[in-house]
N, C-alpha and C positions, 0 to 999 in steps of 0.2 A: 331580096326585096330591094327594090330601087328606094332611092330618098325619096324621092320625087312622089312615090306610091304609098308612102306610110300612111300617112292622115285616109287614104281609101281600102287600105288593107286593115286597118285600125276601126273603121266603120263596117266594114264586112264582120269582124272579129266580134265585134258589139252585138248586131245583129248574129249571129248564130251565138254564141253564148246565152242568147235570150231564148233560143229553139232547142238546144241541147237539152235533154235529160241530164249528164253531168257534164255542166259550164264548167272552162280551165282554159278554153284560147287564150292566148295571150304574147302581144307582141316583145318581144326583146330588143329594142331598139338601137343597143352600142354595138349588136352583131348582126341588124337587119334579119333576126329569124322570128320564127313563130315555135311558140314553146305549147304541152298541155300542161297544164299542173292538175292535180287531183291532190286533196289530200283525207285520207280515209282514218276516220275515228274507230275505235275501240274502246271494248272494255277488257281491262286485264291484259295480257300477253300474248293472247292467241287472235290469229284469225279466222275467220269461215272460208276455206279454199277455196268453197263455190262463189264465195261471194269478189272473193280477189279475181277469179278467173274470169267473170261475168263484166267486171269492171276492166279488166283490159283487154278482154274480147268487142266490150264495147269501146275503148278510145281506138283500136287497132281497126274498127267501122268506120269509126272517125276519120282518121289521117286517109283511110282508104277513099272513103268518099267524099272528104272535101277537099286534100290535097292537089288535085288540077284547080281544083276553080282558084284555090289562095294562090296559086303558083300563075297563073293567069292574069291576076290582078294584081300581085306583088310585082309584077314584071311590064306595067301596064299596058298588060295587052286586051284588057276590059275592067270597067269602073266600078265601083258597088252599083252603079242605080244599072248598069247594064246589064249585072249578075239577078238583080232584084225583078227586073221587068222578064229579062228570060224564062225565071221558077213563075212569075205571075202567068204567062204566055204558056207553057207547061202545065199550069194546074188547071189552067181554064180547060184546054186540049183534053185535060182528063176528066172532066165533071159530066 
């Protein structure tokens, strides 16, 4: 992530976070990355396999499918309102 691109990878981040079923983007800024956090509650000691396995089948969705576009705009090769107006342009295309 460029310096120059934080404040617009940091807006992108905002906005999906708010779309996510489980929000965790998040910028690391002394090492220019993007991190997920998740942190999963319990009772007692055990976990439900299916349920661990379901939650990192779905971040590993995640990094699958958003990974160009942050990689795109970390690098400013497009803006958040560029990313925003493309998926508008796209859903319309679909209705």
């Amino acid at each position: 992530i460029n310096e120059e691109t934080m404040g617009e990878v940091s807006r992108l981040l905002l906005f999906l976070n708010n779309s996510l079923e489980l929000p965790g983007l998040e910028l690391f800024e002394p090492y220019r990355s993007i991190n997920y956090r998740y942190v999963l509650l319990s009772k007692g000691n055990s976990l439900d396999k299916r349920i661990v396995l379901s939650i990192v089948g779905m971040v590993m969705m995640f990094v699958e499918t958003l990974s160009g576009t942050l990689e795109e705009v970390g690098s400013g090769n497009l803006t958040f309102t560029e990313v925003i107006e493309w998926a508008q342009e796209r859903s319309e295309k679909n209705e």
